[in-house]
N, C-alpha and C positions, 0 to 999 in steps of 0.2 A: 504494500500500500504506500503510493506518494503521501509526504508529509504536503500539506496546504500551506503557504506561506503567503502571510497578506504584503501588498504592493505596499511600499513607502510611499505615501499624497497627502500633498499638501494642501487637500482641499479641507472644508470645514461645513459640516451639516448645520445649516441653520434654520430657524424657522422665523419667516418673515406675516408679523402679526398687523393686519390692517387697523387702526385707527380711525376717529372722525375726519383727523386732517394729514394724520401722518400714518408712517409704520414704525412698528416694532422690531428690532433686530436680536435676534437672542440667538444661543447656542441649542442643538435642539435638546444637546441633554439638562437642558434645565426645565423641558418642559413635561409635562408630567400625564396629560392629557388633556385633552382639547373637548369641549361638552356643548351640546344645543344650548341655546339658553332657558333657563333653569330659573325658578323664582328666588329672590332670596330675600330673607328675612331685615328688616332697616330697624334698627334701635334708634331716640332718639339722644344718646350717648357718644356717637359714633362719628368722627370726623368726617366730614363734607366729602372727603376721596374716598373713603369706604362705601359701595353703595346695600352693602349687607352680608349678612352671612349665607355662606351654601352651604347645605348640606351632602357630604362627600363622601365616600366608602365609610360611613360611621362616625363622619368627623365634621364639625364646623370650621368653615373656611372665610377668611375674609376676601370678599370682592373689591379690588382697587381698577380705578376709573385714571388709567394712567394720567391723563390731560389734569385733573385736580390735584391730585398728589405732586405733579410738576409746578404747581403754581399758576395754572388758568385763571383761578378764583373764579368772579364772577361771567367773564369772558366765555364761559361755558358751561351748560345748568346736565345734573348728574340727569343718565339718561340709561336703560336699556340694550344692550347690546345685542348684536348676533347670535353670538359663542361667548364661551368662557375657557381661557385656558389655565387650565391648572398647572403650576409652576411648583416644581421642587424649590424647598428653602435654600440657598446657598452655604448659607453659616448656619450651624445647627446650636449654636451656642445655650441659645434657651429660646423656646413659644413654640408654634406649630412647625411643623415639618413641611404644609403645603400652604398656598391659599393660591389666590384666585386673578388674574385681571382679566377686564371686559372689553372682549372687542369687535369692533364695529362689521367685519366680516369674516370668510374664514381663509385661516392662518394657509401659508403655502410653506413648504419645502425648500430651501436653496442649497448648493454645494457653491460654495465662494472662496476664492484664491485670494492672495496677496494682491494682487494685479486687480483684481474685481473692486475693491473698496477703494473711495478715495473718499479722504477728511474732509468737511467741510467747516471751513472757517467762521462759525457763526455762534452766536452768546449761547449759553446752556442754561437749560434750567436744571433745579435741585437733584431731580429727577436723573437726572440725562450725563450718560459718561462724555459720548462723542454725535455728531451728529457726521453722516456719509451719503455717497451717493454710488448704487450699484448700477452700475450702466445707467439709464434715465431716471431709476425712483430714490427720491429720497428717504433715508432712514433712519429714523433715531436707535442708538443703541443706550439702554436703561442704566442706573445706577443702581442695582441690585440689594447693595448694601443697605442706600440710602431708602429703597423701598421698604426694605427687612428691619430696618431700623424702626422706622414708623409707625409699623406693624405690632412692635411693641405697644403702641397706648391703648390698641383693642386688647390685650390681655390673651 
């Protein structure tokens, strides 16, 4: 029996998550599954980017409305989404292991090179590591930390 030996590529799976006005750029193993949309429950405790909790293989999740948690404010009233993609925590330090953001359609697949991404020079919000551009679409890629952070004052 031939051993299988996987090719060296330097490509990179990601999954590009549509928005009201932008997209999302994430790795795809951070995402965890991708769901219809789903009700979820609104506390009125619950910061203004939270638009509630879901209910998930046994577990409550918080829903984040990325456009808020970046700093929209009033620029853009919390709303309903497509999908919901469930996102693995990154730092498991302490709180939940998954939760949730909502988005506007559904997510695609990309394989993206060095060559594929280019930085776009423009102001960031809270949110937001880098912003780029794949061939013609623009894409924000997230502050993960800074979202996992946040996620702390729901508890």
């Amino acid at each position: 029996m031939a051993a299988v030996v996987a090719e060296d590529t330097d490509e990179l799976a990601c999954v590009l998550i549509p928005l009201a006005d932008a997209h999302l750029l994430l790795p795809s193993v951070t995402v965890a599954e991708i769901l219809p949309w789903r009700r979820v429950r609104r506390t009125p405790e619950m910061p203004n980017w939270c638009l509630g909790m879901l209910g998930w293989r046994g577990e409550n999740l918080p829903v984040v409305q990325f456009e808020l948690i970046n700093g929209a404010g009033d620029k853009i009233a919390a709303r309903n989404g497509r999908c919901l993609v469930v996102m693995n925590r990154t730092r498991h330090r302490s709180g939940r292991a998954f939760y949730a953001i909502s988005a506007a359609g559904l997510p695609r697949i990309v394989h993206l090179t060095d060559e594929d991404v280019v930085n776009l020079p423009v102001r960031l919000g809270p949110a937001e590591t880098a912003n780029v551009r794949l061939g013609t679409e623009a894409a924000v890629i997230p502050n993960l930390s800074y979202i996992e952070e946040s996620l702390r004052q729901i508890g």
